[in-house]
DOZA-37703 format. One record per atom (N, C-alpha, C, O): x, y, z negated. Coordinates in steps of 0.2 Angstrom, whole numbers, plus 2048, in hexadecimal, padded with zeros to 3 digits. Layout:
residues N
XYZ...
//
This chain:
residues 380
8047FA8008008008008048068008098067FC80480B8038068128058068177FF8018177FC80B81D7FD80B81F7F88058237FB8018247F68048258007FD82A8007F68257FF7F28277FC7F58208017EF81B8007F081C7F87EB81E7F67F481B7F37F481C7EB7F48217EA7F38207E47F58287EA7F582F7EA7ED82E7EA7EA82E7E57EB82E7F17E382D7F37DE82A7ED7D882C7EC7E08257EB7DB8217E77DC8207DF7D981C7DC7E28267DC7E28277D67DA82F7D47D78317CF7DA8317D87D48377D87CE8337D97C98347D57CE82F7DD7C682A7DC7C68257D57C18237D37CC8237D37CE8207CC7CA8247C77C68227C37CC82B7C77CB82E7C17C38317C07C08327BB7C18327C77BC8357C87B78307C67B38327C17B682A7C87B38237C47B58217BE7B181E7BB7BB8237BB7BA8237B37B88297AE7B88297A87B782F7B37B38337B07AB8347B07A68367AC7AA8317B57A082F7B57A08297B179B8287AE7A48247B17A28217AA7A18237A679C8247A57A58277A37A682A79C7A182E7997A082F79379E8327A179A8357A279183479F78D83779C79182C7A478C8287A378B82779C78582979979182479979182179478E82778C78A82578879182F78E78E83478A78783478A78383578578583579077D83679177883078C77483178877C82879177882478C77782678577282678278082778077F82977A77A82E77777682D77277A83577D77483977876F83577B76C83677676C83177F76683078176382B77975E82C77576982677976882377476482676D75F82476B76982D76B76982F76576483276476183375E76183576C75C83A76A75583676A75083976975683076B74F82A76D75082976574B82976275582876175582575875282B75774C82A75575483375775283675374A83775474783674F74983875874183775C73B83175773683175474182D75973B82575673D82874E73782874C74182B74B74082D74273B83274273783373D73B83774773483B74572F83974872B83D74872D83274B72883174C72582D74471F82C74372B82B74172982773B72782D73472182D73272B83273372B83572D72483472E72183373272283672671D83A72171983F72771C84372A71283D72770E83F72C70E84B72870D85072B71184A72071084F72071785671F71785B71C71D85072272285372272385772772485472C72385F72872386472E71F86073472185C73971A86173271785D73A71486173F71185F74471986973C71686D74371A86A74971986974F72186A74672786974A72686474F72186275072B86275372C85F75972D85975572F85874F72C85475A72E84D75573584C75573984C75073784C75B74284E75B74585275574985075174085A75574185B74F74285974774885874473C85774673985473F73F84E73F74384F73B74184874374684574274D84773F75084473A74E84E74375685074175385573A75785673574D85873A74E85A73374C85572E74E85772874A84F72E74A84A72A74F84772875084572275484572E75D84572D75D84872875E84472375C84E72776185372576085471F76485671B75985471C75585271775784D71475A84F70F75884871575A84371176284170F76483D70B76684471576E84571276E84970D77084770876B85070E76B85570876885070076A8526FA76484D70176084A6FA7648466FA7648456F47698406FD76C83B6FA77083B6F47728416F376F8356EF7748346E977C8366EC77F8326F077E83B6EA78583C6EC7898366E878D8326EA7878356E378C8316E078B8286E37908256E47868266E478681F6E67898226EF78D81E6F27878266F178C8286F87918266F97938216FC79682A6F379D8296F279F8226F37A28206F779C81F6ED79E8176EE79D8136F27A080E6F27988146F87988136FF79D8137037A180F70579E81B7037A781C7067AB8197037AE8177087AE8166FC7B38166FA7B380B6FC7B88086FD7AB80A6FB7AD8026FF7AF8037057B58017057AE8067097B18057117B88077117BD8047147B980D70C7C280C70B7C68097077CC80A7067C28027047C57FE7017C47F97087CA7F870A7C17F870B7C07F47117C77F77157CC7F37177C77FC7167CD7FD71A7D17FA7197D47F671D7D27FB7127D97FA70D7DB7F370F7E07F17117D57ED70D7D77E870D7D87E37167DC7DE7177D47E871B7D57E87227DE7E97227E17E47227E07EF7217E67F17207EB7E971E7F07E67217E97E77197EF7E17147EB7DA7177EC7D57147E87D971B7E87D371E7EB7D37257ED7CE7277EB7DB7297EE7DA72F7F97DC72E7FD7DE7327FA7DC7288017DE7258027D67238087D57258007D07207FF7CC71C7FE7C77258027C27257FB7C672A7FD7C67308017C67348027C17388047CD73480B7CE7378117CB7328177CA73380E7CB72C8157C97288177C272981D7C07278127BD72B8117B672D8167B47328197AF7348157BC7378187B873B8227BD73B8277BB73F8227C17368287C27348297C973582E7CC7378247CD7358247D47378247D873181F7D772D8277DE72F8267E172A8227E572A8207E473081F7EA7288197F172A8187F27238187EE71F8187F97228177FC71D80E80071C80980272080F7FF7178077FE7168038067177FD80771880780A71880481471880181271F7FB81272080781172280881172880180B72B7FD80C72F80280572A7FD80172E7F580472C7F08047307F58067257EF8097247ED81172B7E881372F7F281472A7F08187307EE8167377E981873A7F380F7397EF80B73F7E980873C7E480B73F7E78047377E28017377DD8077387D980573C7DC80D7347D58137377D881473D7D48147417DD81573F7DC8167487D981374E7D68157537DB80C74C7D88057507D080774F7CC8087547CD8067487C58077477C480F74A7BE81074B7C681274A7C581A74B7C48177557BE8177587C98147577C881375F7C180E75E7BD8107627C080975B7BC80575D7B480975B7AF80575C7B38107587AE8127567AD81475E7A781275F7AE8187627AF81A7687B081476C7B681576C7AF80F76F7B080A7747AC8057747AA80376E7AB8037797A57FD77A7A67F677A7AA7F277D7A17F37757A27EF7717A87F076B7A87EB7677AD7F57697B07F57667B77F27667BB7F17617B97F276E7BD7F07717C37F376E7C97F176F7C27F976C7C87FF76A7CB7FC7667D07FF7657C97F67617CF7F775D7D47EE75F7D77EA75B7D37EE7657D97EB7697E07EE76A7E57EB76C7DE7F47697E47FD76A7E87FC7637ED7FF7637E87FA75E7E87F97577F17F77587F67FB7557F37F275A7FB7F275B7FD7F875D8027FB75A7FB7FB7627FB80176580080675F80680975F7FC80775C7FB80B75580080874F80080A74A80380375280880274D80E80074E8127FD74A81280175681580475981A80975582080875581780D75481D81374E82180C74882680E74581F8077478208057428257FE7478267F97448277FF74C82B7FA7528287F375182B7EE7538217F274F81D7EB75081E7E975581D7EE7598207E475881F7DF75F8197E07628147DD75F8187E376880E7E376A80B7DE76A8057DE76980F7D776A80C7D276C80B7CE7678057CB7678117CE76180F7CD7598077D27598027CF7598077D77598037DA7567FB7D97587F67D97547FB7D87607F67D67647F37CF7627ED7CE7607F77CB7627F67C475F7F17C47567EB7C27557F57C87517F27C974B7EC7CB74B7E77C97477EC7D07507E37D57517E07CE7547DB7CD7517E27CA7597DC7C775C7DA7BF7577D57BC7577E07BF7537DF7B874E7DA7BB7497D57B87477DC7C37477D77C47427CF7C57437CA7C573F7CF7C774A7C77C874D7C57C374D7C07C374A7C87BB7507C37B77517C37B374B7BD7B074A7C67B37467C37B173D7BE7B673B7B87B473A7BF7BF73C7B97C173B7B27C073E7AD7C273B7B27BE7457AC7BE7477A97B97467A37B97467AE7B27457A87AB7427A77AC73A7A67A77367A97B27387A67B37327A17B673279F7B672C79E7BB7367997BE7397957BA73B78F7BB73A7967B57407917B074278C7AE73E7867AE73E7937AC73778F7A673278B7AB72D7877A872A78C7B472B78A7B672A7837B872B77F7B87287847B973377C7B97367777B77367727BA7367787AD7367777AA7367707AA72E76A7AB72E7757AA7297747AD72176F7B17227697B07207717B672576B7BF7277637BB72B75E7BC7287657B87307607B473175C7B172F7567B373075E7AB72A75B7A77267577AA71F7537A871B75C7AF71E75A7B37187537B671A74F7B67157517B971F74B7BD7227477B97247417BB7247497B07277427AE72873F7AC7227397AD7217447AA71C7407A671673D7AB7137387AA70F7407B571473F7B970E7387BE7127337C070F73A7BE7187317C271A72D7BF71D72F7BA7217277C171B7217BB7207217BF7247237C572471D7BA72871C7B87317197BE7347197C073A7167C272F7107C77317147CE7327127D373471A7CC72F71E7D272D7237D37357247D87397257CE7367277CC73C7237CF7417247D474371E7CC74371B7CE7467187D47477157D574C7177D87417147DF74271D7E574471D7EB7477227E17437287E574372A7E374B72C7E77507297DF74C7297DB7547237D97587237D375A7207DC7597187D675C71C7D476371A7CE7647207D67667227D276C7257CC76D72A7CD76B7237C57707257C07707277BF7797257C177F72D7BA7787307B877E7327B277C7377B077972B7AF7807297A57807297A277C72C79D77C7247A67777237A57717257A876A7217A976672C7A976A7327AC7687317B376472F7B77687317B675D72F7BC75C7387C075F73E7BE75E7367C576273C7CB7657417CB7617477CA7637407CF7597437CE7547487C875374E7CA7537477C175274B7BD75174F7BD7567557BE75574C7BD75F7517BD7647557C176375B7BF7647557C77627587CD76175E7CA75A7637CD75A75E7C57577627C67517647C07547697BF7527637BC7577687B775C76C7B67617707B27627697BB76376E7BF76A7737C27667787C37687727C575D7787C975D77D7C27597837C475777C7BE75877F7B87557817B875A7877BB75A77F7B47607817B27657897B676778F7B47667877BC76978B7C07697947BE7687997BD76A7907C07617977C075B79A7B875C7A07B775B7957B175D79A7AC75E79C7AB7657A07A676579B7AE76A79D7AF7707A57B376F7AB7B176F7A37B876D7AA7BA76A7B17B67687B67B576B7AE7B47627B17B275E7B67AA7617BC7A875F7B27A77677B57A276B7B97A67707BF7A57727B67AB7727BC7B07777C57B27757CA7B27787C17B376E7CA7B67697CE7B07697D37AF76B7C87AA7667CC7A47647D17A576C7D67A876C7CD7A17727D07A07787D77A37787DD7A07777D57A97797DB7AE77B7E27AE7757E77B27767E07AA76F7E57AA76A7E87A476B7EE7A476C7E579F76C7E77987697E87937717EB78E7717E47977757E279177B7E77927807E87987817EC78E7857F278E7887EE79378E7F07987907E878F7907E67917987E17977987E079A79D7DE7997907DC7A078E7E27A37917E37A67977E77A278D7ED7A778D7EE7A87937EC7AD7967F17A37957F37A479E7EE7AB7A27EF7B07A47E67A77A07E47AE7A47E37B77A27E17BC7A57E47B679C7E57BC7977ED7BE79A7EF7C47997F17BB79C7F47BD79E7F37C27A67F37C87A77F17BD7A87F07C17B07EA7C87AF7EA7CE7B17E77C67AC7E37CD7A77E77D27A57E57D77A77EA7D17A27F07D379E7F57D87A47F67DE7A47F77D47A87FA7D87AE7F87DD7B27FC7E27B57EF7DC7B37ED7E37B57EE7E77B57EE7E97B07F07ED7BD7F47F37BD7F17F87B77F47FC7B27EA7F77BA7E67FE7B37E77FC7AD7EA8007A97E67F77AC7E77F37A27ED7F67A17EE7FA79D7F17F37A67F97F57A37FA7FB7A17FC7FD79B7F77FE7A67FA8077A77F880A7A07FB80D79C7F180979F7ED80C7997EE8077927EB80978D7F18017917F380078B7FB7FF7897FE7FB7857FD80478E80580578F80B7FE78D8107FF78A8097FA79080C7F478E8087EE78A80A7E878B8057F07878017ED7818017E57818047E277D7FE7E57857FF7DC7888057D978C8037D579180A7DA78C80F7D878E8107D378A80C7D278681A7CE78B81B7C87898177C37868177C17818157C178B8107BC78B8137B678680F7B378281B7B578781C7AF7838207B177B8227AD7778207B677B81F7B97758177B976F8157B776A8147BB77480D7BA77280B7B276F8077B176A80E7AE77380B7A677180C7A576C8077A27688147A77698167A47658147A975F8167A775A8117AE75F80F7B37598077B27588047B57548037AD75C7FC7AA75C7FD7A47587F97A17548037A275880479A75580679E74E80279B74A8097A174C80A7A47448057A87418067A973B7FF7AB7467FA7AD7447F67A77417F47A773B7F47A27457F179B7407F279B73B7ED79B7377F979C7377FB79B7337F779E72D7F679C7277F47A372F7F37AA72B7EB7AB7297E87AF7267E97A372D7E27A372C7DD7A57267D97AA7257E179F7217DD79E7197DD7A67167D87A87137E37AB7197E37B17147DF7B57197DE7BB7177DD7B471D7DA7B87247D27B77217CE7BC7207CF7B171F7CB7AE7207CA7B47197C77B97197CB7B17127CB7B670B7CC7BC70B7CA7BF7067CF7C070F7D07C77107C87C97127C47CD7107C87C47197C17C971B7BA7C67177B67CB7177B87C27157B67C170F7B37C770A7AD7CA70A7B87C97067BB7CE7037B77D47067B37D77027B97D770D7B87DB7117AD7DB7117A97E07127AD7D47117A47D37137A47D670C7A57DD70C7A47D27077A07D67007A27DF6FF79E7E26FC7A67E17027A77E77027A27EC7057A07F17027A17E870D79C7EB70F7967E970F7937EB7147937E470B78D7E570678B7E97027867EC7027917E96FF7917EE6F87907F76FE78C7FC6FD7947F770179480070378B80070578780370278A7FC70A7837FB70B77E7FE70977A80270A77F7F870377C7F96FB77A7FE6F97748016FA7828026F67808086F577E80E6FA77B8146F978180D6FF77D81370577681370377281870377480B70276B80D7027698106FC7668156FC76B80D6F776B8106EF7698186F176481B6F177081C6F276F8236F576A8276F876882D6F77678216FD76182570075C8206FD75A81B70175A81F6F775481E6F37528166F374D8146F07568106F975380A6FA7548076F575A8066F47518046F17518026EB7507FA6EC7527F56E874A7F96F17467F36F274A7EB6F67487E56F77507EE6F87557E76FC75B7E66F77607EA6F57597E36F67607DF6F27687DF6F47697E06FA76C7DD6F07727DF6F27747D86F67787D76FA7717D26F47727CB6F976F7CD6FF7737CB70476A7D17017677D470676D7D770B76F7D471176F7DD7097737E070D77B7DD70D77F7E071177D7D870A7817D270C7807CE7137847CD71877A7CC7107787C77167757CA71E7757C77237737D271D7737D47247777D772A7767D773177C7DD7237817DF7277857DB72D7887DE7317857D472D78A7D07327847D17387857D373E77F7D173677D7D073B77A7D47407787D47457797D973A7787E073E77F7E774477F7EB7487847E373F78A7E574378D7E27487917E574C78A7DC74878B7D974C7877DD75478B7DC7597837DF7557807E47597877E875B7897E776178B7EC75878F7F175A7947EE75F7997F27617937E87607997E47647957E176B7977DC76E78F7E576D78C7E57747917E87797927EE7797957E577E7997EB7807977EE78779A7EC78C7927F278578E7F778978E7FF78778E80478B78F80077F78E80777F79580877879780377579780C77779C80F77279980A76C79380B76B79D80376879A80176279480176179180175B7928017677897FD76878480476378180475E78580876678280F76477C80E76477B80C76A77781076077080F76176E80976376880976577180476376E7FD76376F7FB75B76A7F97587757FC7597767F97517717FC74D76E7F974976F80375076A80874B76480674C76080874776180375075B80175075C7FB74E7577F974B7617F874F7617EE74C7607F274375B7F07407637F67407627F873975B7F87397577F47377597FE73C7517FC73A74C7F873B7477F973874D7F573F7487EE74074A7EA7387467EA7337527E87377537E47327507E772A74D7E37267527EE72974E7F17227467F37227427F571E7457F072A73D7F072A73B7EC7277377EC72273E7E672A73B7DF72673B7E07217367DF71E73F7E171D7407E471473B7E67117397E470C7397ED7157357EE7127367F67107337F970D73C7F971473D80071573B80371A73B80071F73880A71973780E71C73C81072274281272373780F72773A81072D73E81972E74281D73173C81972C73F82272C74382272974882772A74381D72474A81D71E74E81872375481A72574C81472475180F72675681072D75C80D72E75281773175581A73775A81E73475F81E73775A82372E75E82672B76582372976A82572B76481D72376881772176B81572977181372876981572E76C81473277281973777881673977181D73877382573977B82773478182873577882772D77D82472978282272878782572978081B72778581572B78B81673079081373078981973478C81973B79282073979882073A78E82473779182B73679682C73079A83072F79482672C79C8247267A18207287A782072579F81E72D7A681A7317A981F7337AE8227317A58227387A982773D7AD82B7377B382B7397AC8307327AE83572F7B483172C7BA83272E7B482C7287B88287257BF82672B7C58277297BD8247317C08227347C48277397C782673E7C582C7377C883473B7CC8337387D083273C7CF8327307D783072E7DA82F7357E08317357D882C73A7DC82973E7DD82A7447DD8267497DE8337447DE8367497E483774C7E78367517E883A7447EF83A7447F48357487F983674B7F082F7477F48277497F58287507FA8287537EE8297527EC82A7597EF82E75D7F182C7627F083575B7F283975E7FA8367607FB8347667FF83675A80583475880582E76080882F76580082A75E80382376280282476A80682276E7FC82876B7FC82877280382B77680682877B80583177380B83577480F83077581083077B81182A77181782677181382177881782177D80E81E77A80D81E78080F82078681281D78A80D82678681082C78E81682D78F81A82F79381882A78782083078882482A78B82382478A82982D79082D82879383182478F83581F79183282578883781F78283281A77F82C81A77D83981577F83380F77C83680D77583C80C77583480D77083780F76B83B80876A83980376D8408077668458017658417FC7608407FE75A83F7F476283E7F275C8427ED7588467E975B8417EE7528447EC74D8477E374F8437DF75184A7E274D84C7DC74B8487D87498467DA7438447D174A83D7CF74383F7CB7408427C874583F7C873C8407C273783C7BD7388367BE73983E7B773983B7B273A8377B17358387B47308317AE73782B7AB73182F7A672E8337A173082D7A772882D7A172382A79C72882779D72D82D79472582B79072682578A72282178672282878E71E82278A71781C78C71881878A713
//
């Protein structure tokens, strides 16, 4: 090909990755402003009812953050940054398996950076970018890429089985009528609701055998490899997925790391139970129990890994309210509680902007920085 044939087809490259992006913003307000809409169709028939229903939504937002228990808030935020914390010591506890050092300031800045990208990206793909961001710290990409994808596929068959739980827990705890009035639509028999919380299982165990593949599987790899070589992949994850046979052998050290992978994220569930917990506490939910918001979080987050729109935006927020309907919460509440949710990640998750910035730089720039020597893994 001709350097003017690639000259020519770098302006049609870009022009096509700005109408997605394009697309992609329009869906998100379309999304936002169809949730705020459906909350003022819910409020209190005598909440400003001169107002527009779009309106009434956003001033009922606004209402109900202002009136939240600040103090049960707090402890919401403070779970999700213990969540970080132990995110942070299970992907250093990982790299250490396979002989890497990382100091802990430092991976905590990657680890919000990595979730900071995956709140912005579809399906949550962004935080495959996570070695990216640890880089300043001379980790191996491949080491580092291997840990993120062993640890994703232990998290997502823990989300599966959590689901599953979230499932079983709602058929035994709401009757039939409740379903049915939260869902009347059936598809061949089927109430929409369940399909809706099986596709998002499904989901997550589709995943979940994808990361396995691509960690553990010779003929995965092989094609993750040629995946991997893609001129655009390449160019945009600045090497990211290179040595392939570096990789093998830091998937094979990753196993290793399973048992503590497995109890870290654990760990990580009950935590965000508990912020759950108390987010609703704050906005006045009193009526779902805290085994409740254990058992649904998997499978409500599970939604944010549709990879169609930025972390499944407005799909997760509506899977919230259908699930706190069934409970027995007010849907105006439960649109709020969702809105929430979404908007404590993001704020939390700006810590890592710094990371971001820092790391992109070290991308563009023509130096590759020197990596350290690694210490062989224990063999015990």
């Amino acid at each position: 090909m001709s350097s003017s044939q690639t000259s020519a087809q770098k302006p049609k490259r870009s022009v096509n990755r700005i109408l997605k992006v394009l697309l992609q913003v329009v869906a998100i307000v379309a999304i936002v402003t169809a949730l705020l809409w459906y909350i003022g169709t819910t409020v209190p028939v005598d909440f400003k009812p001169a107002e527009p229903t779009i309106i009434r939504g956003i001033d009922f937002l606004f209402t109900k953050i202002l009136e939240m228990d600040i103090l049960y808030f707090l402890l919401a935020f403070l779970m999700y940054f213990g969540i970080n914390i132990f995110f942070t010591v299970r992907l250093r506890r990982v790299l250490a398996k396979d002989g890497v050092k990382t100091t802990f300031g430092r991976s905590l800045l990657a680890q919000y950076a990595g979730m900071l990208t995956s709140d912005f990206t579809p399906g949550r793909a962004g935080y495959i970018l996570t070695p990216v961001y640890l880089r300043d710290q001379n980790v191996p990409t491949s080491k580092g890429l291997s840990s993120i994808l062993g640890i994703q596929t232990i998290e997502f068959l823990v989300k599966v089985a959590g689901g599953i739980g979230a499932v079983s827990y709602l058929l035994y705890m709401v009757p039939a009528a409740t379903w049915t009035e939260m869902f009347p639509q059936e598809i061949v028999g089927v109430n929409i609701g369940i399909i809706v919380a099986g596709l998002g299982i499904g989901l997550m165990f589709l995943g979940a055998l994808v990361l396995a593949a691509f960690t553990w599987s010779k003929r995965a790899i092989a094609l993750f490899d040629r995946i991997a070589n893609w001129r655009f992949l390449k160019k945009f994850t600045g090497g990211l997925m290179g040595k392939l046979e570096e990789y093998k052998e830091s998937a094979h050290s990753t196993q290793r790391a399973i048992p503590e992978i497995f109890a870290l994220t654990m760990i990580c569930w009950m935590l965000k139970g508990f912020e759950w917990y108390f987010l609703g506490l704050a906005l006045g939910i009193t009526n779902v129990p805290l085994i409740a918001f254990f058992l649904i979080h998997p499978l409500v987050t599970a939604l944010a890994f549709i990879p169609i729109l930025p972390a499944g935006i407005g799909v997760q927020e509506f899977g919230i309210i259908g699930i706190l309907g069934l409970l027995g919460v007010p849907l105006e509440i439960a649109g709020v509680f969702a809105i929430i949710a979404r908007l404590l990640l993001i704020f939390q998750d700006l810590i890592g902007v710094p990371q971001i910035v820092k790391s992109t730089g070290l991308i563009f720039s023509r130096k590759t920085p020197p990596e350290t020597p690694i210490t062989p893994p224990a063999t015990a």
